[in-house]
Legacy VTK file of the C-alpha trace (Angstrom):
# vtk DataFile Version 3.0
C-alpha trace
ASCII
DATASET POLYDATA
POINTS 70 float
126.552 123.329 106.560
123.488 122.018 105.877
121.690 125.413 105.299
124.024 125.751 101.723
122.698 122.260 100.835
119.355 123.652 100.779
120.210 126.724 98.635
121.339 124.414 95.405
118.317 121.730 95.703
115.768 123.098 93.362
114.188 120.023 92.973
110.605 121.370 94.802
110.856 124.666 92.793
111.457 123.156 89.633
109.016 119.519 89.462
110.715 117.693 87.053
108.034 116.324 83.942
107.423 113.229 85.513
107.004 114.454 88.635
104.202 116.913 87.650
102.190 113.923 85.534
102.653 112.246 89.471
101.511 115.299 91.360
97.842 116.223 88.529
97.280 111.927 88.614
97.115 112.158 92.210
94.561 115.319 92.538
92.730 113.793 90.223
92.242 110.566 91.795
91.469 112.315 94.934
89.268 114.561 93.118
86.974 111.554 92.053
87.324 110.059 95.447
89.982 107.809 95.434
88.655 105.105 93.560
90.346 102.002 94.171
91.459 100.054 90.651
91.323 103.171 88.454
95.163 104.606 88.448
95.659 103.995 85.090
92.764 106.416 83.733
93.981 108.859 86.383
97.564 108.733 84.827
96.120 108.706 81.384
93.779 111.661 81.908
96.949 113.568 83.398
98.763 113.328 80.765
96.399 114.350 78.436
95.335 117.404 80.545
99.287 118.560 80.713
99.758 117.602 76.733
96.859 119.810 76.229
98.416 122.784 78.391
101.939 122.339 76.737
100.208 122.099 73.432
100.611 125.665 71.416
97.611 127.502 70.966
97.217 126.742 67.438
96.766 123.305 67.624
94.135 124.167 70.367
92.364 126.105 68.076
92.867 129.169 65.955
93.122 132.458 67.640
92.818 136.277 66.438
94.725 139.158 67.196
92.611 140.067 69.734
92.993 136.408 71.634
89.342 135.814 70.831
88.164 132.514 68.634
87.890 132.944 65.197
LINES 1 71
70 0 1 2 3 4 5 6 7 8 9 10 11 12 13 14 15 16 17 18 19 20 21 22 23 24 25 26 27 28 29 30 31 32 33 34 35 36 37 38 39 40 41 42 43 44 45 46 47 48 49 50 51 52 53 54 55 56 57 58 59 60 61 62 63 64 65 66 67 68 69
């Protein structure tokens, strides 16, 4: 039964890495417009953008107790 299938396939729930570099590349491309020529800087800036969320908050900068910059 197909329905069972569809239980197990976490695949939509779960975007693997490369799949959520895809899926931030493409909104940004369609963010600037869709500029033709200009996938590479999209991919680039994507993965900089999720490096910088996966990144821990110390190397973003230091924070205090109270989650405020110090």
């Amino acid at each position: 039964m197909s329905h069972h299938r569809h239980e197990h396939d976490h695949s939509q729930s779960h975007p693997t890495e490369q799949e959520a570099l895809q899926r931030r590349a493409y909104w940004l491309w369609e963010k600037a417009g869709r500029p033709e020529g200009q996938s590479e800087r999209f991919w680039r800036e994507a993965k900089e953008r999720i490096a910088q969320v996966d990144r821990p908050a110390t190397a973003r900068g230091t924070m205090s107790a109270h989650g405020s910059s110090v």
